[in-house]
Chimera marker file (.cmm) of the C-alpha trace (Angstrom):
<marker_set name="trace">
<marker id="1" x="0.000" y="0.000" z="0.000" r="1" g="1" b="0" radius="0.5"/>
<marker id="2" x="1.307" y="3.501" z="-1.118" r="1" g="1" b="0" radius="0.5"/>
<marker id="3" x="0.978" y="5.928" z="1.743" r="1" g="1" b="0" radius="0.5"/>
<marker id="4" x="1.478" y="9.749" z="0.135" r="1" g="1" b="0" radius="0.5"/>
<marker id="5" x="3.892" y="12.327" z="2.094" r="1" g="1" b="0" radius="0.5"/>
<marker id="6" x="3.773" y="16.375" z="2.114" r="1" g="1" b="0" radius="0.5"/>
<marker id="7" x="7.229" y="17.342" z="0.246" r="1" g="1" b="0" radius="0.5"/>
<marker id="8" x="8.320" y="20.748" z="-0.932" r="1" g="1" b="0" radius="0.5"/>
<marker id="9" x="7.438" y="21.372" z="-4.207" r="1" g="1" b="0" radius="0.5"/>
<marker id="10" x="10.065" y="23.332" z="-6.632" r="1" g="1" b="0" radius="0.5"/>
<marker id="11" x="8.026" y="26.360" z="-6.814" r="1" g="1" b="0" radius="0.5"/>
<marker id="12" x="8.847" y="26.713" z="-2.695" r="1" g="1" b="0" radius="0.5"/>
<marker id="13" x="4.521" y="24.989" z="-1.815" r="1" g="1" b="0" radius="0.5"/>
<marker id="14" x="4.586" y="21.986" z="-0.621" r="1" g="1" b="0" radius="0.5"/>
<marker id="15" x="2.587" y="18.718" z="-2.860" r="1" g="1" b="0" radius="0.5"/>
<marker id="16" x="2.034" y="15.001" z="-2.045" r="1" g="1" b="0" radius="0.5"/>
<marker id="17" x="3.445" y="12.184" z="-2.957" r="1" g="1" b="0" radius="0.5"/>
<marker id="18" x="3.154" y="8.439" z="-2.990" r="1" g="1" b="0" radius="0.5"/>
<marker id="19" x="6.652" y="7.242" z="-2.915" r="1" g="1" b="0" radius="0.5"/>
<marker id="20" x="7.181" y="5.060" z="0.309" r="1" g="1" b="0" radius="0.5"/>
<marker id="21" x="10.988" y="6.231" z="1.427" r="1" g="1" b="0" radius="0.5"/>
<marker id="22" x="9.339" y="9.869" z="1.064" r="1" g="1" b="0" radius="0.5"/>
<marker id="23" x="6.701" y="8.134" z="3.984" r="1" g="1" b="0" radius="0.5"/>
<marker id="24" x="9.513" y="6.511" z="5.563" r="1" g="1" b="0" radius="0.5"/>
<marker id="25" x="12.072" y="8.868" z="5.736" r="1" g="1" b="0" radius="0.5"/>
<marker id="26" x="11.425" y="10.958" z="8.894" r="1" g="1" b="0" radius="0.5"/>
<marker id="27" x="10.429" y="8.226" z="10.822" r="1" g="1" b="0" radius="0.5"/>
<marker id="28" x="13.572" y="6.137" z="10.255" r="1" g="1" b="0" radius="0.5"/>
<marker id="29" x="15.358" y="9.707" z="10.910" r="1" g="1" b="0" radius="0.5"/>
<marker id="30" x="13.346" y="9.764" z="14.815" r="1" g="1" b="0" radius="0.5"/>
<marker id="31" x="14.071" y="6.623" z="14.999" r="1" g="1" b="0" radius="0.5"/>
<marker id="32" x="17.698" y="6.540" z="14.637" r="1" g="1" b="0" radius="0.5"/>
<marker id="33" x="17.984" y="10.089" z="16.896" r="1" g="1" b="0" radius="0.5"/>
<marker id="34" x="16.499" y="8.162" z="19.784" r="1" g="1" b="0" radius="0.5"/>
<marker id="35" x="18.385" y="5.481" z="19.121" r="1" g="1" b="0" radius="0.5"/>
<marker id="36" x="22.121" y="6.922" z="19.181" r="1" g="1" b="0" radius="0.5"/>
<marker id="37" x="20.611" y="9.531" z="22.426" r="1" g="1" b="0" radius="0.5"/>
<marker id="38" x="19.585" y="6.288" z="24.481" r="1" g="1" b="0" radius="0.5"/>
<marker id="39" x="22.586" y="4.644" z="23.614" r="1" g="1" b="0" radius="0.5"/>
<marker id="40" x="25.028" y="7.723" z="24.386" r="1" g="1" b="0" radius="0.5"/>
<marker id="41" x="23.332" y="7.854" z="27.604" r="1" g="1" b="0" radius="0.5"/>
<marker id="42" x="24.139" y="4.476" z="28.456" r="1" g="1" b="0" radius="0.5"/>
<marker id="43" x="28.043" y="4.751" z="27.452" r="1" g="1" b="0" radius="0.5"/>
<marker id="44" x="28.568" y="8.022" z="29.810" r="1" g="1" b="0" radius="0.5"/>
<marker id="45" x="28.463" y="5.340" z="32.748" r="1" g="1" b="0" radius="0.5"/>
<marker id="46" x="31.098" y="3.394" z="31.285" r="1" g="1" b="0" radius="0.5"/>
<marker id="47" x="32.794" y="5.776" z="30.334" r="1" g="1" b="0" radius="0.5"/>
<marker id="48" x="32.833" y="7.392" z="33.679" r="1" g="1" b="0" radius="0.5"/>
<marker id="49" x="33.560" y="4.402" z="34.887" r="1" g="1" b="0" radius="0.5"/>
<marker id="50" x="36.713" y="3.731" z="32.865" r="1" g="1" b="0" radius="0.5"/>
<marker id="51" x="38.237" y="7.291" z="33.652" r="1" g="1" b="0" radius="0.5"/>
<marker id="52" x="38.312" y="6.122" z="37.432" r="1" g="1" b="0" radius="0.5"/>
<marker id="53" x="39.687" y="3.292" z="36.704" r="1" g="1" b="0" radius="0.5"/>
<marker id="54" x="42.560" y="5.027" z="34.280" r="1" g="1" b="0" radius="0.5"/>
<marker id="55" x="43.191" y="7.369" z="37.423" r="1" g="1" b="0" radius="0.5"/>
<marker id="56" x="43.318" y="4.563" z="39.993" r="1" g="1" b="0" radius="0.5"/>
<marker id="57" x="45.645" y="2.976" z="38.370" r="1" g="1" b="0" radius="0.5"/>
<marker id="58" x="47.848" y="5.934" z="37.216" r="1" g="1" b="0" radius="0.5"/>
<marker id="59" x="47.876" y="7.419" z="40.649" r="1" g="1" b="0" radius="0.5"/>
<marker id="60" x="48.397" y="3.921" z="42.704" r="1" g="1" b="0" radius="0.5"/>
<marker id="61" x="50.144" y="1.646" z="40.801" r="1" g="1" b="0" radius="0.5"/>
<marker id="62" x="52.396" y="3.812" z="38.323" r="1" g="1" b="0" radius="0.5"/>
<marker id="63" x="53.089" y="7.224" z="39.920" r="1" g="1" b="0" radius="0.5"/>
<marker id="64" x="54.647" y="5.532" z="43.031" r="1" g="1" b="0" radius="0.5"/>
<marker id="65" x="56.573" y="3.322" z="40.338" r="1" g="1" b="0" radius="0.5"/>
<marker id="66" x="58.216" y="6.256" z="38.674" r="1" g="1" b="0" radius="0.5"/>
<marker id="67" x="58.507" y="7.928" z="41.792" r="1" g="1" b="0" radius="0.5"/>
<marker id="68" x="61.013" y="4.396" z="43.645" r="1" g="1" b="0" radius="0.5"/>
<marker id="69" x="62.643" y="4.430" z="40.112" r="1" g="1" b="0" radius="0.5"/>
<marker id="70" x="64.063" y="7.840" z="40.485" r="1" g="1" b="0" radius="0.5"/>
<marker id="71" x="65.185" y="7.203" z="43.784" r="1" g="1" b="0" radius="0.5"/>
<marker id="72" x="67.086" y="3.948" z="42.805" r="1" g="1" b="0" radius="0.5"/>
<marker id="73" x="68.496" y="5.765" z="39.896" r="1" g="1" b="0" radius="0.5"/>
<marker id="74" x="69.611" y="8.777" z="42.259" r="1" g="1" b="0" radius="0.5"/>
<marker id="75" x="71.284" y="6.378" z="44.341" r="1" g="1" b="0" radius="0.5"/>
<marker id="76" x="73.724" y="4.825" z="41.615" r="1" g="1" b="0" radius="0.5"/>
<link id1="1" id2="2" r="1" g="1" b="0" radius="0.2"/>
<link id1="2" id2="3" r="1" g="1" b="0" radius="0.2"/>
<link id1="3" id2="4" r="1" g="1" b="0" radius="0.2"/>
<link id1="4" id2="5" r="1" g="1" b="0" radius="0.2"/>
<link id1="5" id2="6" r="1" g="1" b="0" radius="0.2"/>
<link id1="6" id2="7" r="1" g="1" b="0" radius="0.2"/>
<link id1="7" id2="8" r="1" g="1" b="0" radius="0.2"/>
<link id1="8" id2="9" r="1" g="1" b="0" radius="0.2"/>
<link id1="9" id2="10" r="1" g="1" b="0" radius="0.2"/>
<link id1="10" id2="11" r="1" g="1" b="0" radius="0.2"/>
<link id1="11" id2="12" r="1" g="1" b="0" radius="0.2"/>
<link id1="12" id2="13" r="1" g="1" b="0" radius="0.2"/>
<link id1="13" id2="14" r="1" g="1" b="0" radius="0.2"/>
<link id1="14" id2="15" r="1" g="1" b="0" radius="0.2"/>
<link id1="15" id2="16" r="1" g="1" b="0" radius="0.2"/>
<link id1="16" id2="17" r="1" g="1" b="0" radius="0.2"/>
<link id1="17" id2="18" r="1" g="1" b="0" radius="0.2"/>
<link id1="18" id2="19" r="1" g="1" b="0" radius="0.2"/>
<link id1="19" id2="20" r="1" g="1" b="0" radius="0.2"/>
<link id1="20" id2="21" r="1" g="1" b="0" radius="0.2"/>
<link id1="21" id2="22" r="1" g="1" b="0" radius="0.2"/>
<link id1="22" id2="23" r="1" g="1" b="0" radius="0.2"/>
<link id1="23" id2="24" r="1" g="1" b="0" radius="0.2"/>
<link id1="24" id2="25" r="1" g="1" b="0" radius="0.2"/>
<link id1="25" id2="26" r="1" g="1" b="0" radius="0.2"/>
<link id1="26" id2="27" r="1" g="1" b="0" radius="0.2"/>
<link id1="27" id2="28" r="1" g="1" b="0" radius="0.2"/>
<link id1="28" id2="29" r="1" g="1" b="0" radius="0.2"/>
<link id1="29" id2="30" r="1" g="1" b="0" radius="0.2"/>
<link id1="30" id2="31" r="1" g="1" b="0" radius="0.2"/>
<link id1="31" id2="32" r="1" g="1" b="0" radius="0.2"/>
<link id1="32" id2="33" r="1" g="1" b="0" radius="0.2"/>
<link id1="33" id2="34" r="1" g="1" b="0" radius="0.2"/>
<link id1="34" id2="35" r="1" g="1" b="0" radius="0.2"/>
<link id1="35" id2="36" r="1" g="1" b="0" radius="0.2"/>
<link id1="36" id2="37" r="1" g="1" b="0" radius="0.2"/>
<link id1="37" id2="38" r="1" g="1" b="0" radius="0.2"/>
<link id1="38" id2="39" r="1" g="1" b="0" radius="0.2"/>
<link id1="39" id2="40" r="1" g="1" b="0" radius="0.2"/>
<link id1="40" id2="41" r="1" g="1" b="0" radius="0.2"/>
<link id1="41" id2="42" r="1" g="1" b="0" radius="0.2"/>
<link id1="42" id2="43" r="1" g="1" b="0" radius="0.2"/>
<link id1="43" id2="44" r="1" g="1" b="0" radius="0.2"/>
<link id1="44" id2="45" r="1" g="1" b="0" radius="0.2"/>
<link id1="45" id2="46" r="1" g="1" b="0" radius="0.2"/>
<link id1="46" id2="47" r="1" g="1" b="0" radius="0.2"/>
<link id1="47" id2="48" r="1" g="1" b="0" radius="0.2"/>
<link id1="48" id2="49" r="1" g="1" b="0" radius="0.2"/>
<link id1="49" id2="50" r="1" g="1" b="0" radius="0.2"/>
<link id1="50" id2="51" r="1" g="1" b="0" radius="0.2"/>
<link id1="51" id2="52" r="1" g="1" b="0" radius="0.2"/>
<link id1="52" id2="53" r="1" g="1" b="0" radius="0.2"/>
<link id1="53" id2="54" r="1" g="1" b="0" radius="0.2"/>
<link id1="54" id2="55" r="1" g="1" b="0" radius="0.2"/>
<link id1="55" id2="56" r="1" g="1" b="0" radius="0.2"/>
<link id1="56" id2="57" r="1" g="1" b="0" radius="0.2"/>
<link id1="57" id2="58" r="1" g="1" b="0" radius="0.2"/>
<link id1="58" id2="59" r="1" g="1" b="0" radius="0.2"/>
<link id1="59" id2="60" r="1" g="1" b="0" radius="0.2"/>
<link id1="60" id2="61" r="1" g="1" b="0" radius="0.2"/>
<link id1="61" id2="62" r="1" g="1" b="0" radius="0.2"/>
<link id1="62" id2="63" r="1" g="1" b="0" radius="0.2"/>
<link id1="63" id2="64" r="1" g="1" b="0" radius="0.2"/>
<link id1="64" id2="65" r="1" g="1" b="0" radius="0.2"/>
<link id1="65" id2="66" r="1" g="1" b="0" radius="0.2"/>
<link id1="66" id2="67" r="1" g="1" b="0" radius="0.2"/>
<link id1="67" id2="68" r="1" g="1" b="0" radius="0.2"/>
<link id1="68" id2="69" r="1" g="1" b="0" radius="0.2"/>
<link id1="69" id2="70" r="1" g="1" b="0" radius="0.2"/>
<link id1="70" id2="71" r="1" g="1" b="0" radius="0.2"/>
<link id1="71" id2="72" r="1" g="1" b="0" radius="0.2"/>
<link id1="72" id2="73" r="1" g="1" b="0" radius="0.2"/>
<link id1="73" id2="74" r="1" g="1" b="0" radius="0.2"/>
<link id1="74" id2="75" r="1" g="1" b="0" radius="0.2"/>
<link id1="75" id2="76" r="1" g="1" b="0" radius="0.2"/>
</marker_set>
């Protein structure tokens, strides 16, 4: 079944039509928006959760690495 659409016209009004991506179009274009928000919103948490981990590590594990390396290398 053909559903028709309101598209601009080249004299600047606005006409139907019947072609079914015209029909289509904006929906799929909602669609996808809502889509890519919902799934941005879920990768902020993971993201978040990722940064943490980067400055865990960076502050507890490697900055105190760096930090006995000097001193050994001071000592020589």
């Amino acid at each position: 079944m053909l559903r028709s659409a309101a598209v601009p016209t080249e004299h600047g009004g606005w006409g139907l039509t019947a072609d079914p991506i015209a029909v289509a179009a904006p929906l799929v274009g909602v669609e996808l928006w809502f889509d890519t928000r919902s799934r941005s919103r879920r990768l902020v948490s993971e993201l978040e959760a990722d940064t943490h981990l980067h400055v865990h590590k960076e502050n507890n594990v490697l900055f105190p690495a760096v930090l006995d390396l000097e001193e050994d290398l001071a000592k020589r």
